[in-house]
Backbone of each chain as ProteinMPNN parsed JSONL, in Angstrom:
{"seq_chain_A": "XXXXXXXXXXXXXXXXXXXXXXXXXXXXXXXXXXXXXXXXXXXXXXXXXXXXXXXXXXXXXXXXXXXXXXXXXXXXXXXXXXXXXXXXXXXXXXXXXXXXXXXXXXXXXXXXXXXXXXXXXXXXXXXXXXXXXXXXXXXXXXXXXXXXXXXXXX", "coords_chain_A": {"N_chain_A": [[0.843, -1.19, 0.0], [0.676, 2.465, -1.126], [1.083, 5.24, 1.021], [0.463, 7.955, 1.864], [2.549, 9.605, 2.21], [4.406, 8.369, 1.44], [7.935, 8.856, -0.262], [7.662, 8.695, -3.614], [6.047, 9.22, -4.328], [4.23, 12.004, -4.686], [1.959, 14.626, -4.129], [-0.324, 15.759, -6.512], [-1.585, 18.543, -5.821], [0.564, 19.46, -4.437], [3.009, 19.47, -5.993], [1.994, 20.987, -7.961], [1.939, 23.376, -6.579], [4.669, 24.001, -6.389], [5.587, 24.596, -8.618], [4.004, 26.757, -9.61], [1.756, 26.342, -11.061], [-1.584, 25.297, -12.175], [-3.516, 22.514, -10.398], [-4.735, 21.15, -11.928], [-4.012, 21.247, -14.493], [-1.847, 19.158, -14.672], [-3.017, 17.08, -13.711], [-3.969, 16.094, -16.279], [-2.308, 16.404, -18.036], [-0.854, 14.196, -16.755], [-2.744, 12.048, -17.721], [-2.868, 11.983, -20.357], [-0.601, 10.844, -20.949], [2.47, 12.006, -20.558], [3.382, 12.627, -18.42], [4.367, 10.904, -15.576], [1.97, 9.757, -13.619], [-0.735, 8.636, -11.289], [-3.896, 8.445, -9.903], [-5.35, 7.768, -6.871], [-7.036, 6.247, -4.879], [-8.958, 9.21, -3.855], [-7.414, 10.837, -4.807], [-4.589, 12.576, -6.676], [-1.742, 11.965, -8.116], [1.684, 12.489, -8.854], [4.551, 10.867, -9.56], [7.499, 10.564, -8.264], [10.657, 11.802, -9.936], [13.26, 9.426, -10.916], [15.449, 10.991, -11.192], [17.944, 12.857, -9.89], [18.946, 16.137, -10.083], [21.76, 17.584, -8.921], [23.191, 19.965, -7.678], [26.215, 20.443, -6.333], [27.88, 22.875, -5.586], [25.84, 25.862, -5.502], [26.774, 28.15, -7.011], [28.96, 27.478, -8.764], [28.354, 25.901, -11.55], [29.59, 24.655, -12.851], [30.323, 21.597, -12.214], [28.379, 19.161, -11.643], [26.157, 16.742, -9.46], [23.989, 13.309, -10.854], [21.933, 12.115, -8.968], [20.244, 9.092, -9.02], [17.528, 6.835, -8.949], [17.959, 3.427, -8.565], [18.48, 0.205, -9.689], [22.023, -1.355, -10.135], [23.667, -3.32, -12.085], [26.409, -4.39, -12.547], [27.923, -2.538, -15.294], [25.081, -1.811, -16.259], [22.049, -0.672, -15.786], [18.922, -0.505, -14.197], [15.621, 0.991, -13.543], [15.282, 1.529, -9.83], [15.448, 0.292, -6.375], [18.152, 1.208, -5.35], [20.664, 3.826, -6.23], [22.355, 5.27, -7.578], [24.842, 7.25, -8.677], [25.755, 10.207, -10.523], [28.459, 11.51, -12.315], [28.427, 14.938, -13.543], [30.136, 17.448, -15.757], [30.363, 19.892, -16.58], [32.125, 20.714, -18.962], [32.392, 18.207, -20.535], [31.252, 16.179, -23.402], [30.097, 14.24, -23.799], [27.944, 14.296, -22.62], [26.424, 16.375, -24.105], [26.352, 14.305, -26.099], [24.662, 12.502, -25.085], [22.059, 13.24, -24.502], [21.335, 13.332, -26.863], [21.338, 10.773, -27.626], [19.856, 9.156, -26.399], [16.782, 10.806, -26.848], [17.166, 10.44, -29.606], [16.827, 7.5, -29.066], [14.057, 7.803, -28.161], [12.337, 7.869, -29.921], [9.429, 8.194, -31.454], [8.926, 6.258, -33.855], [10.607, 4.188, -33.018], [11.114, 0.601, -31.876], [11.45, 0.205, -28.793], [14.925, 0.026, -27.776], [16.977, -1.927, -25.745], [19.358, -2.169, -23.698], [20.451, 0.988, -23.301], [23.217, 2.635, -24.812], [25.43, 4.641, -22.802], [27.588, 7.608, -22.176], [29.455, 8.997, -19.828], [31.843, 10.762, -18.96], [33.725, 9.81, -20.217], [33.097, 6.944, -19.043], [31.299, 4.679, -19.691], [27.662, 3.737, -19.14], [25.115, 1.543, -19.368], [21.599, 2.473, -20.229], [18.651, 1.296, -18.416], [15.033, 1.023, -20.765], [13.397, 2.587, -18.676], [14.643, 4.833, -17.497], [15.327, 6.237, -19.24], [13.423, 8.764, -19.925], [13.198, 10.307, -17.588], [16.071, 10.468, -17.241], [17.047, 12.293, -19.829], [14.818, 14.456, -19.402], [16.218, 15.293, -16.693], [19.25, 16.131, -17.658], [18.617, 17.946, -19.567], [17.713, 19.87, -17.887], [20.379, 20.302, -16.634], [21.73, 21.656, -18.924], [20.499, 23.916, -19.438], [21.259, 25.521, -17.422], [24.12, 25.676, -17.863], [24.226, 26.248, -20.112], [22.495, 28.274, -21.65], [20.962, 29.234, -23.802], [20.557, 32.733, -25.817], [17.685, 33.945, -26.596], [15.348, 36.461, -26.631], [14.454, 39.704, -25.557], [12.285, 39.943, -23.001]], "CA_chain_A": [[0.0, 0.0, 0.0], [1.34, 3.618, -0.564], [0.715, 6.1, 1.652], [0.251, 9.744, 1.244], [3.724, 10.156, 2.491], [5.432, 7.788, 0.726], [8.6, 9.551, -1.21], [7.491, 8.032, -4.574], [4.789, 9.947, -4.851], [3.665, 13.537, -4.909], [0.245, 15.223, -4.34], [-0.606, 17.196, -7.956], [-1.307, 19.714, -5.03], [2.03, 19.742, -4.036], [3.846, 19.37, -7.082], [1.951, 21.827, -9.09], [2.225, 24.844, -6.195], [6.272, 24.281, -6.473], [5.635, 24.647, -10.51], [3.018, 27.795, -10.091], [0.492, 25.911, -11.851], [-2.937, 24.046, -11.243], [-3.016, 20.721, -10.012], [-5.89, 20.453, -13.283], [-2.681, 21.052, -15.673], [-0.826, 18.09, -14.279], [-4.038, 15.524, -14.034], [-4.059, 16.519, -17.46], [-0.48, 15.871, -18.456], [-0.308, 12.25, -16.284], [-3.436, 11.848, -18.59], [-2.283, 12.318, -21.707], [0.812, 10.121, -21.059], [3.476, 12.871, -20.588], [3.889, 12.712, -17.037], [4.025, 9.722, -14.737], [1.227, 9.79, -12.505], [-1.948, 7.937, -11.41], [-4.937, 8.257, -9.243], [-5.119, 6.796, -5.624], [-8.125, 6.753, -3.988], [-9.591, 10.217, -4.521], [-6.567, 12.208, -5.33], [-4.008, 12.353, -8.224], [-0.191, 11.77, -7.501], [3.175, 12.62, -9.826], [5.433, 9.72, -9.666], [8.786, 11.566, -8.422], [11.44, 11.331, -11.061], [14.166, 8.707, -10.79], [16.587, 11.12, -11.535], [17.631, 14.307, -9.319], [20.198, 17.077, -10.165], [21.906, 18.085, -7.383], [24.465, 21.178, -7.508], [27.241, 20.542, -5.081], [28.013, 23.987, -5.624], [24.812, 26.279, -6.674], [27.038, 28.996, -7.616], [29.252, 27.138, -9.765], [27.462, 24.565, -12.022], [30.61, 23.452, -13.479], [30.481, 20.247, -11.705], [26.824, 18.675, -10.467], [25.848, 15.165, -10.006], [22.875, 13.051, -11.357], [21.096, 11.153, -8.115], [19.553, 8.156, -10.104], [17.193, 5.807, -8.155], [18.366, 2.697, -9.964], [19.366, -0.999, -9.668], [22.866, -1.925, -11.179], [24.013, -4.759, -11.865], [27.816, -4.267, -13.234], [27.356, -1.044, -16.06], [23.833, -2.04, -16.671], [21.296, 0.199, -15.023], [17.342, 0.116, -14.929], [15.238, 2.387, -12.345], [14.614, 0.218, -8.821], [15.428, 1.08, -4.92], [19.443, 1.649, -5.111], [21.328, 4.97, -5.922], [23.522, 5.235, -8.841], [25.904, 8.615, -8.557], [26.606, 10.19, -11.775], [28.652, 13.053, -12.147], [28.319, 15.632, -14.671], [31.098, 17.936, -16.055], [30.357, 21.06, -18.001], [33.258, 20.507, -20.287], [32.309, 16.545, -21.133], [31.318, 16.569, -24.465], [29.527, 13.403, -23.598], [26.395, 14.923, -22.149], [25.153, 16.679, -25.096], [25.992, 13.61, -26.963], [24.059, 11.496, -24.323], [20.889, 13.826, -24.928], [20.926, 13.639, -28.427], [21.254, 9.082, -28.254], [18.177, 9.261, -25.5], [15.946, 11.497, -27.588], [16.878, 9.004, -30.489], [16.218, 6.401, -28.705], [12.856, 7.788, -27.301], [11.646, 8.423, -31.146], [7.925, 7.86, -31.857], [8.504, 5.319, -34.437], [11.284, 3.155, -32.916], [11.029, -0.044, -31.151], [12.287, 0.288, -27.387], [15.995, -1.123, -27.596], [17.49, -2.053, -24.267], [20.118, -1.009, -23.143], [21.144, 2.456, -24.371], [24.873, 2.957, -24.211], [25.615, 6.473, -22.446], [29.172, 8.042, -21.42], [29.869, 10.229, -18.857], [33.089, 11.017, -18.244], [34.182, 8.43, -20.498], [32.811, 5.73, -18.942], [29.901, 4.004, -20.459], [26.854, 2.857, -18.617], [24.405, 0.924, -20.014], [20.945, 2.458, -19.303], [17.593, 0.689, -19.674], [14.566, 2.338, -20.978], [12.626, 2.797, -17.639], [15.222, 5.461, -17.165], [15.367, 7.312, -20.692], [12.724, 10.029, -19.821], [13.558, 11.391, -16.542], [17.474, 10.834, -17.628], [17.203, 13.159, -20.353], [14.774, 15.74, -18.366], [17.49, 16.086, -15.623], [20.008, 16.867, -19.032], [17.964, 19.474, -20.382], [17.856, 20.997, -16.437], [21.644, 20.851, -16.777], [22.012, 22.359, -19.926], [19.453, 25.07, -18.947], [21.85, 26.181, -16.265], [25.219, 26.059, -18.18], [24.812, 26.463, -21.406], [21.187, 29.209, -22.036], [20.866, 30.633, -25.588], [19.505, 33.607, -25.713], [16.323, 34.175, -27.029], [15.104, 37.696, -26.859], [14.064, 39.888, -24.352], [10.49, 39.951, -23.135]], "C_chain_A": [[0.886, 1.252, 0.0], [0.707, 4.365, -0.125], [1.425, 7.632, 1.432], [1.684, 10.411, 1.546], [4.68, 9.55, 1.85], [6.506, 8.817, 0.041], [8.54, 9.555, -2.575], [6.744, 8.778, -4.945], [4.633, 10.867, -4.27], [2.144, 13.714, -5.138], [0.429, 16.177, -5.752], [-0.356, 18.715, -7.326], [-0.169, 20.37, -5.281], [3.094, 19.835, -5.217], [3.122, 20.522, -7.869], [2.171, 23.385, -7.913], [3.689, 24.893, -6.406], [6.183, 24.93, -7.811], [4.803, 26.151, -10.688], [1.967, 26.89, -11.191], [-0.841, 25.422, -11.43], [-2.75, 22.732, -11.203], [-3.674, 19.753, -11.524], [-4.848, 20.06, -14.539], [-1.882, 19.489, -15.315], [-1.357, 16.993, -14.757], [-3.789, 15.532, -15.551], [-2.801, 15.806, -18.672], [-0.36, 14.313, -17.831], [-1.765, 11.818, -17.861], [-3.339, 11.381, -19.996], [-0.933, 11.853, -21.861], [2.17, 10.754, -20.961], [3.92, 13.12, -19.437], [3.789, 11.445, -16.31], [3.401, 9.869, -13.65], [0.2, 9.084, -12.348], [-2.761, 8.755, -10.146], [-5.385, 7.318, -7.789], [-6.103, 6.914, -5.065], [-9.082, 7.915, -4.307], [-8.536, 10.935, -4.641], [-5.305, 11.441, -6.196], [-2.596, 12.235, -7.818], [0.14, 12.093, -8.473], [3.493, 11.757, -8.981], [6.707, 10.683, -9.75], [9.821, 10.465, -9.621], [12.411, 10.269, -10.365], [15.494, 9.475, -10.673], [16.6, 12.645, -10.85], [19.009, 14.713, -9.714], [20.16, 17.549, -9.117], [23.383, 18.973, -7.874], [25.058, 21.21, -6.131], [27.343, 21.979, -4.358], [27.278, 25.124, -6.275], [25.455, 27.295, -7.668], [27.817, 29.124, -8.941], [28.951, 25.929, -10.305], [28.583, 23.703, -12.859], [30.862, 22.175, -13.698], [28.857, 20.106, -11.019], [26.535, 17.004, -10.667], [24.149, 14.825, -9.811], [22.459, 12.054, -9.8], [20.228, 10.326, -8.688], [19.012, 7.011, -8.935], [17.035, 4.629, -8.608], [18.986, 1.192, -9.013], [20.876, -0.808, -10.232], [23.358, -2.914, -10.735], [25.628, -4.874, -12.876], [27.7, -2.598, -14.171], [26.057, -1.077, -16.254], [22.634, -1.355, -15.53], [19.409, 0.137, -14.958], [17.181, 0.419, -13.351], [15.173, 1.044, -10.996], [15.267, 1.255, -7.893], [17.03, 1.437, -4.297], [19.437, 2.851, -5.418], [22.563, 4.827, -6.394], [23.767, 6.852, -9.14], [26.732, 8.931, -9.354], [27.024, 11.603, -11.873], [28.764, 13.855, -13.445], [29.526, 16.919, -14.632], [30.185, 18.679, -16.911], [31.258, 21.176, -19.077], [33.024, 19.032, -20.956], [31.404, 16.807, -21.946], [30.014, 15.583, -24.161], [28.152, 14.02, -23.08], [26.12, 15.212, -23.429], [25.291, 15.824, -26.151], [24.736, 12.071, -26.552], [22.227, 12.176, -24.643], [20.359, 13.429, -25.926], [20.611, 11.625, -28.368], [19.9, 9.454, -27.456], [17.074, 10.055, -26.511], [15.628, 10.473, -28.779], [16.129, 8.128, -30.556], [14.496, 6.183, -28.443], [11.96, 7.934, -28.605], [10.036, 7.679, -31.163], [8.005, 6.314, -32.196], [9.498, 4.009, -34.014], [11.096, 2.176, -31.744], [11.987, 0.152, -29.986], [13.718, -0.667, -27.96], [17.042, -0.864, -26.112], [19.004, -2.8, -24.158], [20.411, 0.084, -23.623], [22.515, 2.625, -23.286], [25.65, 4.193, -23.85], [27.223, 6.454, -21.609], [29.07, 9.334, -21.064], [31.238, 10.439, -18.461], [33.893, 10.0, -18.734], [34.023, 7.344, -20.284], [31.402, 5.394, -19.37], [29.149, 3.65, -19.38], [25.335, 2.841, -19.483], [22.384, 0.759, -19.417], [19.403, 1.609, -20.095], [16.377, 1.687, -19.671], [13.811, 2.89, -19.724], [13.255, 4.023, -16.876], [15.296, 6.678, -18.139], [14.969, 9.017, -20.53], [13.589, 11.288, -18.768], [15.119, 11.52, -16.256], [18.033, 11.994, -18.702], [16.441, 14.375, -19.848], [16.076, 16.58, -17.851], [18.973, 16.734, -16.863], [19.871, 17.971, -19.444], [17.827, 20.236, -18.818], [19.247, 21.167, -16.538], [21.848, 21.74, -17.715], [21.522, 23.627, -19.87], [20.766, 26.021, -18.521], [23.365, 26.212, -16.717], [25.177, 26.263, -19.397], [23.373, 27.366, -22.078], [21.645, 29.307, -23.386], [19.626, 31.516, -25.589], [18.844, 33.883, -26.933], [15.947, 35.375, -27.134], [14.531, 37.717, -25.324], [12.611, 39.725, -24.191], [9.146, 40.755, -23.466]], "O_chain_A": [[1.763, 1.339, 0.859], [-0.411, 4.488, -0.626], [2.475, 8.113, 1.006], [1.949, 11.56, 1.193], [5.766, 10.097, 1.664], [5.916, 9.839, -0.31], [9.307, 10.377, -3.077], [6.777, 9.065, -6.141], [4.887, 10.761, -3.071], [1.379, 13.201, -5.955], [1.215, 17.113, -5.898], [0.373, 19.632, -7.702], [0.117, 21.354, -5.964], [4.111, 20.486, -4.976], [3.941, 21.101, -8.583], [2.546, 24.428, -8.449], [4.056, 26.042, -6.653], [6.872, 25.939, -7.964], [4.898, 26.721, -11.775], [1.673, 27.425, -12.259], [-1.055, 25.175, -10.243], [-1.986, 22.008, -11.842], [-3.452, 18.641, -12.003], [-4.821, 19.065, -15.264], [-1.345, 18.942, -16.279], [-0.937, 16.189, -15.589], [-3.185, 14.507, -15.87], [-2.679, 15.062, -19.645], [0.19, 13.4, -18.447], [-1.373, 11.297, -18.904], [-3.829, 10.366, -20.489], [-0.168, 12.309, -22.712], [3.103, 10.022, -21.294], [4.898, 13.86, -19.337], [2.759, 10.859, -16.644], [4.044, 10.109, -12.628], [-0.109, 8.627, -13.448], [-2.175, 9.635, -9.516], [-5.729, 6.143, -7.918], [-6.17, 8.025, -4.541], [-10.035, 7.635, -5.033], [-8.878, 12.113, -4.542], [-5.094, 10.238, -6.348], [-2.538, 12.646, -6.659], [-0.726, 12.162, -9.345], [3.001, 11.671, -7.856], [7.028, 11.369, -10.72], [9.823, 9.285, -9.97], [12.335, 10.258, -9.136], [16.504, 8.943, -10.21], [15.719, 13.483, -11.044], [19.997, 13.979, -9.722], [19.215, 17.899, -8.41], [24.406, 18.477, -8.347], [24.631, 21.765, -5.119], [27.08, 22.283, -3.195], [27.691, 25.537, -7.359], [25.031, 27.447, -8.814], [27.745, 29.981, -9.822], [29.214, 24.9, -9.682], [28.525, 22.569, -13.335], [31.339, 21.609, -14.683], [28.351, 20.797, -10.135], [26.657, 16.29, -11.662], [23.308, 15.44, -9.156], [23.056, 10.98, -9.878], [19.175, 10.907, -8.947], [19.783, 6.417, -8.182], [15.95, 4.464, -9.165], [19.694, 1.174, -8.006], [20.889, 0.171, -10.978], [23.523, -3.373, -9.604], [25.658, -5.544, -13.908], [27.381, -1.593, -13.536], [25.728, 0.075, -16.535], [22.601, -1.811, -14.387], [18.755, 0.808, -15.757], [17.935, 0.275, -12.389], [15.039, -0.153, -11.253], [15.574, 2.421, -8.139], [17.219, 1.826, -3.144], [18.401, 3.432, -5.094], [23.578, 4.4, -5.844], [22.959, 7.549, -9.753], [27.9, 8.547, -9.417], [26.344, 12.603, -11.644], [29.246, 13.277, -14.418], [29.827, 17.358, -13.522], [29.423, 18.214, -17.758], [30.962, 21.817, -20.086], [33.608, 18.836, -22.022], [30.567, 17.626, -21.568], [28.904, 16.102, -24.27], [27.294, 13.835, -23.943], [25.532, 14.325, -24.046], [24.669, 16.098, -27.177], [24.243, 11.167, -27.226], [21.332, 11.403, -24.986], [19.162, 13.169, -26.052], [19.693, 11.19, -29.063], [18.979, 10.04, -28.024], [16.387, 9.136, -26.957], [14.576, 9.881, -29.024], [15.237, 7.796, -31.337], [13.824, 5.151, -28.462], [10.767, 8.131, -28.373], [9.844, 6.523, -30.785], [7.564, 5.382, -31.523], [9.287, 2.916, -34.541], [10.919, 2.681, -30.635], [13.199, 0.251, -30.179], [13.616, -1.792, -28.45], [17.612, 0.139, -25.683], [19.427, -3.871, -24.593], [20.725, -0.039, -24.806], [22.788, 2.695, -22.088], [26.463, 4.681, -24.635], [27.755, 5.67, -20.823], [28.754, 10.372, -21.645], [31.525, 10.118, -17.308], [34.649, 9.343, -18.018], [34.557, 6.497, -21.0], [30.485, 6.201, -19.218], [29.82, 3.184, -18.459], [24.698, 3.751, -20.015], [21.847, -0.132, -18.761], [19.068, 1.376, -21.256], [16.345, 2.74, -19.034], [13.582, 4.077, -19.954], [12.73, 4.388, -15.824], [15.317, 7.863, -17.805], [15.618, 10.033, -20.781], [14.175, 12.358, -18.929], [15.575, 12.296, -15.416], [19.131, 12.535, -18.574], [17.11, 15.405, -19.765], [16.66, 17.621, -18.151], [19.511, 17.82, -16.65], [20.706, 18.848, -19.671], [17.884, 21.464, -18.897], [19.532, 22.364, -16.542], [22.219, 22.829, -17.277], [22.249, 24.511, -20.324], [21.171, 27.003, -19.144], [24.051, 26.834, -15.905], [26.268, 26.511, -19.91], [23.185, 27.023, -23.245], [22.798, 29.464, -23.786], [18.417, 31.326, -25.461], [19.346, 34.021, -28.048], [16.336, 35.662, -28.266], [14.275, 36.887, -24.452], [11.848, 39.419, -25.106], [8.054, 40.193, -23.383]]}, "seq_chain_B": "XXXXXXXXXXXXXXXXXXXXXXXXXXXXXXXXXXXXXXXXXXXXXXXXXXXXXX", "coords_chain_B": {"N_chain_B": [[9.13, 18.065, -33.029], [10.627, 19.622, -29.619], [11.116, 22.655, -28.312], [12.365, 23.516, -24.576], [11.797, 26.342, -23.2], [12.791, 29.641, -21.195], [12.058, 32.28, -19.059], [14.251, 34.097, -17.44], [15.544, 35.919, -14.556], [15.915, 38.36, -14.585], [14.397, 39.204, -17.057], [14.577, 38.082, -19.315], [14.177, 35.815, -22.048], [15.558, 32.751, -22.577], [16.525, 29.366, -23.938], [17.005, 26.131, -24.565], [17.949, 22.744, -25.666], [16.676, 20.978, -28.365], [14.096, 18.939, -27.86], [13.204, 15.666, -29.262], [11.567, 14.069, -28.072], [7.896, 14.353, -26.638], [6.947, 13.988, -24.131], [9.849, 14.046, -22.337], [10.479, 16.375, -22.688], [8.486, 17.764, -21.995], [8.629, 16.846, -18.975], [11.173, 18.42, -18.597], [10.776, 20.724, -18.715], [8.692, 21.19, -16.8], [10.71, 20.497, -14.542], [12.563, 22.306, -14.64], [10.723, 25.05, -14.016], [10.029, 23.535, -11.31], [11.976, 24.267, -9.878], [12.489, 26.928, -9.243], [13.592, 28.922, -9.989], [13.186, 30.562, -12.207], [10.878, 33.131, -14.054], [9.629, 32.098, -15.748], [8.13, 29.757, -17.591], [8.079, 27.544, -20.879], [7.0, 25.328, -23.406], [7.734, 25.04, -26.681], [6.222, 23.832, -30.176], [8.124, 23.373, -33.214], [6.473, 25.13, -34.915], [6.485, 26.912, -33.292], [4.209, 26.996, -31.877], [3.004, 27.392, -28.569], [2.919, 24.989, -26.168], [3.133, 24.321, -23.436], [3.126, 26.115, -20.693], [4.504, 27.701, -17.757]], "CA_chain_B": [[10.425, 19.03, -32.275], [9.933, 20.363, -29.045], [12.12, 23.976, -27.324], [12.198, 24.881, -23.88], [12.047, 28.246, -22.88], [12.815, 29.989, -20.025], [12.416, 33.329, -18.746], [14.871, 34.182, -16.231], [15.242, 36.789, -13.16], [16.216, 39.692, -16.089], [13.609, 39.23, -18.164], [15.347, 37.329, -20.923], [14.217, 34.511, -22.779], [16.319, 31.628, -23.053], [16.006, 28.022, -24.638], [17.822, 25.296, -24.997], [18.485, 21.295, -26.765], [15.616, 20.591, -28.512], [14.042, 17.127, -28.334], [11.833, 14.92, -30.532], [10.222, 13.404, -27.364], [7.358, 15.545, -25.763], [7.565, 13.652, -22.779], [10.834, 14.318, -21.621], [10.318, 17.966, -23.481], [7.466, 18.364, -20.858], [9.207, 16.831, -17.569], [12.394, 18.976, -18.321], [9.999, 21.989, -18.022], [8.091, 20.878, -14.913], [11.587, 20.146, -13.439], [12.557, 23.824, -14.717], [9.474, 25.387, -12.838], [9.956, 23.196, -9.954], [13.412, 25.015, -9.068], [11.907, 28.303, -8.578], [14.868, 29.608, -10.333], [12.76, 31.064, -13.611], [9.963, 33.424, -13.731], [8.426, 31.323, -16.478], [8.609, 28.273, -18.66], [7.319, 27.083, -21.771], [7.377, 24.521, -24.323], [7.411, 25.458, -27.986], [6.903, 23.379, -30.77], [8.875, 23.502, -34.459], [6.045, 25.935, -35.771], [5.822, 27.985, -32.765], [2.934, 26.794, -31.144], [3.266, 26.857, -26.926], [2.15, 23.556, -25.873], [2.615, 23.92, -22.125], [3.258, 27.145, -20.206], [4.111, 27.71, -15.864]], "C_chain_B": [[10.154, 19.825, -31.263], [11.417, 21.529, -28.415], [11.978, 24.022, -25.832], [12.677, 25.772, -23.728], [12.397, 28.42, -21.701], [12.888, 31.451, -19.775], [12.817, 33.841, -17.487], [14.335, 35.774, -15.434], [15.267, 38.289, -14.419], [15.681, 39.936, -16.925], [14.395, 39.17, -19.354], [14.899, 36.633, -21.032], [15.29, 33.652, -23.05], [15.766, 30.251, -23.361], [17.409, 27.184, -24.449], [17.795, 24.127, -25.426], [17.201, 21.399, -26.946], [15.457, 19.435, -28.217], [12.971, 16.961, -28.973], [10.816, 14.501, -29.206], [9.513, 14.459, -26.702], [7.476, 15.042, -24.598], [8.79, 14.234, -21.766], [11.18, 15.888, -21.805], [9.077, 18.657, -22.228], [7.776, 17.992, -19.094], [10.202, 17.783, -17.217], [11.534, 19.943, -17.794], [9.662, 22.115, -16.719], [9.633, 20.973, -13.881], [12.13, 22.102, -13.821], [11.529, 25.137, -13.536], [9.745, 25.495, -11.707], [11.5, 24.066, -9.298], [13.211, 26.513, -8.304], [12.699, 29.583, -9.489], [14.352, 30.712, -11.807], [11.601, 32.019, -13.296], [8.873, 33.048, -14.871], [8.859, 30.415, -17.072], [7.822, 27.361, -19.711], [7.691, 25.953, -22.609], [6.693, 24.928, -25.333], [7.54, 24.386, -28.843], [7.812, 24.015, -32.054], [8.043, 25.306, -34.95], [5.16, 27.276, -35.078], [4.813, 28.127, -31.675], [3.31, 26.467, -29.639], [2.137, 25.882, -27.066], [2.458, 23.481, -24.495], [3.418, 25.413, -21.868], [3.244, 27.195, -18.095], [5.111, 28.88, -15.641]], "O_chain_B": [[9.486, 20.819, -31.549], [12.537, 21.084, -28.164], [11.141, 24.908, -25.653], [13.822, 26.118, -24.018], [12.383, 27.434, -20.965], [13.862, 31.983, -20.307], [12.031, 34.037, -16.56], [13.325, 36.461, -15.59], [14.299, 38.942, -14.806], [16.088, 40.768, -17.737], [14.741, 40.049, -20.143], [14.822, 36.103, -19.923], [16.005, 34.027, -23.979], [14.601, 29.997, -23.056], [18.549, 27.598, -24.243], [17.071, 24.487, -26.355], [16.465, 21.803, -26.046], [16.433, 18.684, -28.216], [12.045, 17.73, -29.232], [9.588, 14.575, -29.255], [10.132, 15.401, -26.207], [8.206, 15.685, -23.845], [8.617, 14.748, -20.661], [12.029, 16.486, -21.144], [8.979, 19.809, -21.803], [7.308, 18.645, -18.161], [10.37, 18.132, -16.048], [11.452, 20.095, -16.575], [10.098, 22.824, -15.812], [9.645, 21.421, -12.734], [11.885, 22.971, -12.983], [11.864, 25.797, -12.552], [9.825, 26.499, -11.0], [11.702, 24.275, -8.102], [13.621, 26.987, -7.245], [12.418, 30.779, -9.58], [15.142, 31.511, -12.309], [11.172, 31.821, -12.16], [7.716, 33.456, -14.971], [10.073, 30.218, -17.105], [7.004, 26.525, -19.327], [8.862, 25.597, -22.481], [5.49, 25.186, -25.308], [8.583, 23.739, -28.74], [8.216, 25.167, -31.897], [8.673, 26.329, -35.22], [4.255, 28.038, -35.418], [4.631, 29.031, -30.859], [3.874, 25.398, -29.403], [1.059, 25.853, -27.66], [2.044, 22.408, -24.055], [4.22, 25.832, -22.704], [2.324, 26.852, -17.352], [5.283, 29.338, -14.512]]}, "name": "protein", "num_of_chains": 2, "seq": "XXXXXXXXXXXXXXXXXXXXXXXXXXXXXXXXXXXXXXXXXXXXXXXXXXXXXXXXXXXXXXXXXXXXXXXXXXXXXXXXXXXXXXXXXXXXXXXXXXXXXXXXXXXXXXXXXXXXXXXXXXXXXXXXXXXXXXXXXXXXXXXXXXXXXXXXXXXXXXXXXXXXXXXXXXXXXXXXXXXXXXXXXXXXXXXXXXXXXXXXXXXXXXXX"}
């Protein structure tokens, strides 16, 4: 049974006042397959991500690591109740080539293939897809924060 | 093809990687949002069109 406190899960509530939004936008979004969430009883949950960015240092993002809630089993990775500690480099080239295979991988028309082979720092790990989404999210939050292009003003 | 956006503390617009999936094109956002760090955040697609806004 989960309970309303569980860490796994998020009230819409609660997750959409952090976001400024309505909780209606969210139901909406788990709905419509774009968010991971369900329905418990009478209220709506988000399914926290697997994958947290964490800035050692907020001021310099140079260096931040990925908190991944994850089995492994040698390089081989899919989501479960361990804690796989990946560190990210603003100079590793590897990230925005790790974005670009995940996105690939996540294409409309292609059959899931398991494992996807990602390098960080030169080392490979081998993730499966139950990880894909909220591995490239937390990417695009890095990239956000070191690498903007500007857009115009408002 | 989806963008996000972001409009920071300075009122600038910024963006960055596109992706093909909306999924992960619509969690990055939410996780954008959720930081506090923006005073807005959108997703654009290819032809322009916002498809989610916080």
């Amino acid at each position: 049974m989960v309970s309303e406190r569980h860490p796994k899960w998020i009230t819409v509530e609660d997750y959409a006042g952090d976001a400024d939004m309505a909780p209606s936008e969210l139901v909406s979004l788990i709905l419509d397959g774009l968010l991971p969430g369900e329905r418990q009883g009478n209220r709506w949950y988000v399914a926290a991500p697997h994958v947290d960015l964490v800035l050692p240092q907020p001021a310099a993002a140079n260096t931040a690591v990925l908190k991944i809630t994850a089995c492994a089993l040698g390089s081989y990775v899919t989501a479960g109740r361990g804690e796989l500690v990946v560190t990210l480099r603003a100079d590793d080239p590897g990230r925005r080539v790790a974005l670009v295979a995940l996105d690939a991988a996540m294409g409309k028309h292609k059959p899931p293939r398991l494992p996807l082979a990602v390098v960080f720092n030169e080392e490979a790990v081998l993730f499966d897809s139950s990880l894909w989404v909220d591995l490239a999210a937390a990417l695009i939050e890095y990239e956000a924060l070191i690498n903007p292009t500007f857009v115009g003003l408002l | 093809m989806y963008t996000i956006q972001w409009l920071s503390e300075n009122c600038i617009w910024h963006s960055s990687h596109s992706v093909n999936s909306e999924p992960a094109a619509m969690q990055a956002a939410l996780r954008l949002a959720n930081t506090g760090r923006y005073r807005a955040v959108r997703v654009i697609t290819r032809n322009g069109a916002v498809v989610f806004s916080a």
